[in-house]
N, C-alpha and C positions, 0 to 999 in steps of 0.2 A: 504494500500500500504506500502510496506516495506520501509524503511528509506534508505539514499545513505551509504548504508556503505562500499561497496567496494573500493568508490572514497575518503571517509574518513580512511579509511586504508594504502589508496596506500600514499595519503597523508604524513598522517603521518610517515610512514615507509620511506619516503624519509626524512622528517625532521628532524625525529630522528635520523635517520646515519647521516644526516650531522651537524646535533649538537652535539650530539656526538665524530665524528673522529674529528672533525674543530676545537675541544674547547681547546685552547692551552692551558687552565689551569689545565686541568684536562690530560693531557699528547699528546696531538691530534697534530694534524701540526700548526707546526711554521705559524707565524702572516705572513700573505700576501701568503702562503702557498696553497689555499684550495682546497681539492678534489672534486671535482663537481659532485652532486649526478643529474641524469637525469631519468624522468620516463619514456622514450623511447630512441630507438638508435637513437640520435642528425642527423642531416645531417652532412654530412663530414664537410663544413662550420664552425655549430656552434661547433664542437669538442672541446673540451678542456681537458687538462688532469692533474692529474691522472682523471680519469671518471669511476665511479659507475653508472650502469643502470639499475633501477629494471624494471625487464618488467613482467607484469602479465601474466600467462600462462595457470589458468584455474582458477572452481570455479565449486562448486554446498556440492549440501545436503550432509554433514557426517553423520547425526543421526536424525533422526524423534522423536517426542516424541510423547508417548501416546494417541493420542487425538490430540496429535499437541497443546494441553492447556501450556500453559507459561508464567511465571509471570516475570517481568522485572519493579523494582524501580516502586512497588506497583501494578502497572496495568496489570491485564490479559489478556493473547490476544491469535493469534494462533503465532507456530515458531518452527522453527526446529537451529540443530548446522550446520552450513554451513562453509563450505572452502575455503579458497582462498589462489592459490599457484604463488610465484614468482620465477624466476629467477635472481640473482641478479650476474652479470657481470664486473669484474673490468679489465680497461682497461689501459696501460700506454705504453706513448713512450719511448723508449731507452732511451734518454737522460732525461729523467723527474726524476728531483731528488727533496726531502725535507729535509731540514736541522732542527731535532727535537732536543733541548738542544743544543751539541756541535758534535754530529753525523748526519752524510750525510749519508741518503735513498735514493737509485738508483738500478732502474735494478730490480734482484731476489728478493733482501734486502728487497727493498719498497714494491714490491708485497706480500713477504712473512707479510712483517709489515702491510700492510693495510686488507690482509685476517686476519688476528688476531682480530683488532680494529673492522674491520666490522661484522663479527662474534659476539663481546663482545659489542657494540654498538645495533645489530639487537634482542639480548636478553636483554639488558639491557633497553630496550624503555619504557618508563612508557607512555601507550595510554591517558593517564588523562590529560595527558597534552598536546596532539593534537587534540582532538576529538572537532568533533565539534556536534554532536549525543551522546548522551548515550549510549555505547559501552560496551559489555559486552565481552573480550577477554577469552579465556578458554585454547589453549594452542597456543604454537607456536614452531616450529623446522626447526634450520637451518640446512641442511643436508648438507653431505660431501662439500668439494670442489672438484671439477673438470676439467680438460680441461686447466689442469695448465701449464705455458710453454711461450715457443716465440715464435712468427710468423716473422721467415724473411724477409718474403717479404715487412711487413708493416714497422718492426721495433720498432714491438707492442709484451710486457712481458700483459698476462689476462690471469684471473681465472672466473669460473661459479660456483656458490654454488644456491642450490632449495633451498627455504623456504616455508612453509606453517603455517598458521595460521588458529587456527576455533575460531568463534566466536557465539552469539546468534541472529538469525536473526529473531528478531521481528517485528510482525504485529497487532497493536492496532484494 
């Protein structure tokens, strides 16, 4: 039986953004600041913003190997390179602003600022330090951004960018 690696993906891709954009020493949002990364749309209730959503949006086999034969940290087994693709969704209200140094993020500004960071955060993820499985990541690509803009009626500035990731899906 194959390992939970999608659930340890999703994981971690939510940790690592928000260790990453959160870590004010390393440039991220001001202390008391924080962008709340969510692995589904919240209910309206628990909303919070700014708000990051990754939502998983598919997955299956990229590459079959030969035999399906696979060697993974000694042990051979059968496995093919499998995918898994998110949408990742940033949300903010009008008035949600962060003060990073001695500049205030608000509106476009922040949106523009938090597509950067998340972007440079979702590539910069070192999985060794979230896994909880032996995890064999092989590539990963944040695609464009999209759907950039405001919503009047909410009062809500969001962007969507696709990500996809493959990795080795082993079976001892």
């Amino acid at each position: 039986m194959a390992k939970d690696f999608l659930n340890v993906i999703e994981r971690a891709l939510m940790m690592g953004v928000s260790d990453k954009i959160n870590d004010n020493s390393a440039g991220g949002t001001a202390v008391g600041s924080d962008i709340y990364v969510f692995g589904e749309f919240p209910e309206t209730e628990d909303m919070k913003f700014p708000a990051v959503v990754v939502q998983h949006v598919g997955s299956g086999f990229e590459q079959q190997m030969v035999g399906q034969q696979m060697t993974l940290g000694g042990v051979s087994g059968t496995g093919e390179i499998y995918g898994v693709a998110y949408t990742i969704h940033i949300i903010l209200e009008k008035e949600t602003e962060i003060t990073i140094g001695s500049t205030v993020y608000k509106q476009r500004r922040l949106l523009n600022w938090i597509m950067l960071n998340l972007a440079n955060a979702v590539m910069d993820i070192n999985w060794d330090d979230y896994q909880e499985e032996e995890l064999d990541v092989h590539e990963r690509h944040l695609r464009q951004w999209r759907n950039i803009g405001f919503m009047k009626e909410l009062n809500w500035y969001g962007a969507s960018a696709d990500f996809m990731l493959t990795f080795s899906n082993f079976r001892s």
